[in-house]
N, CA, C and O of each residue as an XYZ file, in Angstrom:
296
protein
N       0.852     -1.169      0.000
C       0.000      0.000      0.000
C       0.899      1.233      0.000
O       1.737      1.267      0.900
N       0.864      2.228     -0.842
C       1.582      3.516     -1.012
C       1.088      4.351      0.310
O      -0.063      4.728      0.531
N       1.966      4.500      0.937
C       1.762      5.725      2.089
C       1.721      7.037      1.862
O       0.927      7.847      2.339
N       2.904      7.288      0.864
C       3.309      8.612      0.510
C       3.712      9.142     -0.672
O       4.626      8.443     -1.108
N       3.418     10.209     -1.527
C       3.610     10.359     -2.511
C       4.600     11.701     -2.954
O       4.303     12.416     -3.911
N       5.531     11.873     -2.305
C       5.350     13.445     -2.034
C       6.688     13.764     -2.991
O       6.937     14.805     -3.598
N       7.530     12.426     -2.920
C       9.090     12.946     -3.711
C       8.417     13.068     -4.914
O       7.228     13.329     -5.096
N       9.336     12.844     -5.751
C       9.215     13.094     -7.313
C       9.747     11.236     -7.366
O      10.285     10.659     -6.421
N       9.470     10.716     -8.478
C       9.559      9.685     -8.859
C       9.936      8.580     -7.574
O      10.900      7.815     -7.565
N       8.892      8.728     -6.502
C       9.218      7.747     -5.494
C       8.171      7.912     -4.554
O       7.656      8.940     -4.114
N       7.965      6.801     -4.340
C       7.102      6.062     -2.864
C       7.275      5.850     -2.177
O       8.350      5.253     -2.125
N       6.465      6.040     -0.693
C       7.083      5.049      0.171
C       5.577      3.599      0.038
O       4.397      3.671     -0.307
N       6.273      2.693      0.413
C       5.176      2.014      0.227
C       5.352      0.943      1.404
O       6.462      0.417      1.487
N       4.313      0.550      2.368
C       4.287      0.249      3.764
C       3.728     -1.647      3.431
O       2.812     -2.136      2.769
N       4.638     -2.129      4.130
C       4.053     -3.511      3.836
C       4.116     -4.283      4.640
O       5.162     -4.481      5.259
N       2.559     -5.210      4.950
C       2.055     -5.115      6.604
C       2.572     -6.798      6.521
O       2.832     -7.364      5.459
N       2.656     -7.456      7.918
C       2.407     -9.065      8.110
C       2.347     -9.412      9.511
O       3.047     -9.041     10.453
N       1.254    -10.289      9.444
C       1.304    -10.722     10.515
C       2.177    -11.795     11.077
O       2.539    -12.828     10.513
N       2.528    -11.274     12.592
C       3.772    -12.272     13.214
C       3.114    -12.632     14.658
O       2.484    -11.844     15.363
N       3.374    -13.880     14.916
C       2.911    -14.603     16.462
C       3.792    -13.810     17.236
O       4.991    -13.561     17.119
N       2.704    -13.380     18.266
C       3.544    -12.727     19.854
C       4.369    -14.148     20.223
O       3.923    -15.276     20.010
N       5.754    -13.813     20.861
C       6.284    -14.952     21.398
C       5.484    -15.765     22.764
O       5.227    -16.966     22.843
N       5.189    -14.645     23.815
C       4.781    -14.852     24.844
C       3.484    -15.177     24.852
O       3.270    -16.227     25.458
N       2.073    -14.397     24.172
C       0.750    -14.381     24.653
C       0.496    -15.041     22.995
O      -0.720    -15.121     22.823
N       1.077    -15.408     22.056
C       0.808    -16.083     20.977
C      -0.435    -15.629     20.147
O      -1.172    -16.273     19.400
N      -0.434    -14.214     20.544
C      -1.805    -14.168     19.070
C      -0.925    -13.351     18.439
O       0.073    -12.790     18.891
N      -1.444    -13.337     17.231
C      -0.978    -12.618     16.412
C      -0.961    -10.947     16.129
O      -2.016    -10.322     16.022
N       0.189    -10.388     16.035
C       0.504     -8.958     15.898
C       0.439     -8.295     14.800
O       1.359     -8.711     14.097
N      -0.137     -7.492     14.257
C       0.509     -6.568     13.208
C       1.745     -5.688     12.403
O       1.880     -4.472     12.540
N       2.518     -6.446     11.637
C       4.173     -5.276     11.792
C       4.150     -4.532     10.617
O       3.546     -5.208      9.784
N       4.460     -3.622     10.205
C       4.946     -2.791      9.192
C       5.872     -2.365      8.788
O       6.351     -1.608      9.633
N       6.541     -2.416      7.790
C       7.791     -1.911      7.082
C       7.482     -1.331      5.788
O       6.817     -1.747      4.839
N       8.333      0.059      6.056
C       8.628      0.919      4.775
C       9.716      0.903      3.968
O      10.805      1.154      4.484
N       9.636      0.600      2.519
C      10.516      0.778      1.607
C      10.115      2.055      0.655
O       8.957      2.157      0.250
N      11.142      3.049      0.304
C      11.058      3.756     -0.598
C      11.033      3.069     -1.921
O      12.161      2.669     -2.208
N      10.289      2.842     -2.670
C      10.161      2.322     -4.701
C      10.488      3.705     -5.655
O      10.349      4.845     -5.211
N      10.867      3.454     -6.806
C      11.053      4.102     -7.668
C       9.770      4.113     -8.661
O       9.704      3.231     -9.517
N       9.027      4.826     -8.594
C       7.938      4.963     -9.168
C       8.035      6.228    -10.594
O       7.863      7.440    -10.464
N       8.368      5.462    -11.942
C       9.219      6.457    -12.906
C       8.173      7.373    -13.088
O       8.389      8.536    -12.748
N       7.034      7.063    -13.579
C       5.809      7.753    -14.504
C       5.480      8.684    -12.911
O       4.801      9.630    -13.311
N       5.599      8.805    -11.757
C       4.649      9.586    -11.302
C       2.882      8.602    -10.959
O       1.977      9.200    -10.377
N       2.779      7.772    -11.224
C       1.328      7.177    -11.859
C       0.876      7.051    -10.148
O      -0.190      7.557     -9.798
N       1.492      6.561     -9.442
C       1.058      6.265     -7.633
C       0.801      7.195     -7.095
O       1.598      8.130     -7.173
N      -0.709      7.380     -6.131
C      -1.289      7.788     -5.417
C      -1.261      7.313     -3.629
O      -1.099      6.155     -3.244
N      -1.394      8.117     -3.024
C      -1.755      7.154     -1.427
C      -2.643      6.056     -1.705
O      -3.182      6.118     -2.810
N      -2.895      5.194     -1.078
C      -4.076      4.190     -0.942
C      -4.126      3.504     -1.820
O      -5.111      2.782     -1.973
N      -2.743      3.497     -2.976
C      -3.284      2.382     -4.162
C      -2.353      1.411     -3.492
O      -1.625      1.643     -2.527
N      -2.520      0.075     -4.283
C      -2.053     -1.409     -3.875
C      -0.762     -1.549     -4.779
O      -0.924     -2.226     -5.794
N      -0.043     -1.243     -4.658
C       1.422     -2.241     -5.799
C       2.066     -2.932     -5.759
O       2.304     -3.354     -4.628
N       2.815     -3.555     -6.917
C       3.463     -4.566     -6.339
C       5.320     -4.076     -6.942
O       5.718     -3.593     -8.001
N       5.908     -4.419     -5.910
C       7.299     -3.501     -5.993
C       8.045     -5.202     -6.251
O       7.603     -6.349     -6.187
N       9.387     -4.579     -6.561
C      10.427     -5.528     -6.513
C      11.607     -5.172     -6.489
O      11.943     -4.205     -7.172
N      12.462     -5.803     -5.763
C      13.554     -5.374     -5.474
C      14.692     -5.265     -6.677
O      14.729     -6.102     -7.578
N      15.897     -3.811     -6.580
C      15.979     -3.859     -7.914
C      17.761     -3.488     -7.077
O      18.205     -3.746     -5.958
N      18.418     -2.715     -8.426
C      19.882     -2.362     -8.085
C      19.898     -0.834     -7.238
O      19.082      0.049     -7.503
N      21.036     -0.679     -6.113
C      20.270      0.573     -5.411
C      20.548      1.708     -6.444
O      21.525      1.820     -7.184
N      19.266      2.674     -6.302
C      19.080      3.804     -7.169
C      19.400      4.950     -6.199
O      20.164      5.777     -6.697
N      19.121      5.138     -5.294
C      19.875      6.275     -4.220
C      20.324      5.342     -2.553
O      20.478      4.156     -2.263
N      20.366      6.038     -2.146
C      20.607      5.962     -0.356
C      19.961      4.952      0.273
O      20.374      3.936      0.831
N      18.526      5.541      0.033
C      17.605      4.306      0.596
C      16.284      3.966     -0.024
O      15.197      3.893      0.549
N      16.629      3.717     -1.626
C      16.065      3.435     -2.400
C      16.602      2.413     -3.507
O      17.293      2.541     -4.518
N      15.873      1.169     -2.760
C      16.602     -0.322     -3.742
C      15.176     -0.778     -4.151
O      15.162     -1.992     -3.948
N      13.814     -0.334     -4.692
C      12.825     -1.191     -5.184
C      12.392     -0.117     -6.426
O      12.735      1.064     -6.498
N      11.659     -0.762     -7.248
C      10.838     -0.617     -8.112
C       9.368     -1.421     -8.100
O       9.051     -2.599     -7.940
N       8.413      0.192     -8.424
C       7.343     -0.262     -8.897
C       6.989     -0.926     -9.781
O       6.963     -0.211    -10.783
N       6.525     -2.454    -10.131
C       6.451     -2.985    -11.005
C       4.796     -2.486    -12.384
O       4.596     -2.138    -13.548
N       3.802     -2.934    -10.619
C       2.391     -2.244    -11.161
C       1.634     -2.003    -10.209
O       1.872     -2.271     -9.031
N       0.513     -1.398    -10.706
C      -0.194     -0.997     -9.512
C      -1.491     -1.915     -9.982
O      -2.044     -1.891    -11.082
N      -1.795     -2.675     -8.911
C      -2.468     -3.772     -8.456
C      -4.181     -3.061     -8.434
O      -5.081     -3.202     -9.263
N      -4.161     -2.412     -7.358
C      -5.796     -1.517     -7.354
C      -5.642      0.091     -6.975
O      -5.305      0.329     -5.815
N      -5.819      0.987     -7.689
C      -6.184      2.325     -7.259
C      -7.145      2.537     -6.156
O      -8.175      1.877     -6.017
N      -6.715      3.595     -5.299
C      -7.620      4.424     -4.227
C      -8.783      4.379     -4.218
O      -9.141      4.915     -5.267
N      -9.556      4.089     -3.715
C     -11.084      4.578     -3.822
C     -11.262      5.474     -2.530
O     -11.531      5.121     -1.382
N     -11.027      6.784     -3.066
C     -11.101      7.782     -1.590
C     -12.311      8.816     -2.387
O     -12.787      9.782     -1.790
């Protein structure tokens, strides 16, 4: 899911999974952000994509947008 749209040709895009608590064993929510290289501009907040990891393009930017899966409905 795109969080943020704000650079110029880049995303951040937040990607959730669930992991077992060690101790009380239900399951948690975690999140991690990767910046994607999004060339066209085309990503919005709230759309779905699917990224892949590519050669690093800046600092802390090693993915590419491949496609975007479902647009926003806001």
């Amino acid at each position: 899911m795109v969080l943020s749209d704000k650079m110029d040709k880049t995303v951040v895009v937040g990607v959730e999974r669930l992991v077992p608590h060690p101790e009380y064993k239900k399951y948690v929510r975690r999140q991690n952000k990767f910046a994607a290289h999004d060339a066209g501009n085309q990503c919005k907040p709230g759309d779905r994509v699917l990224i892949e990891e590519s050669r690093p393009l800046s600092k802390t930017k090693s993915w590419v947008v491949v496609e975007v899966l479902e647009k926003a409905t806001i």
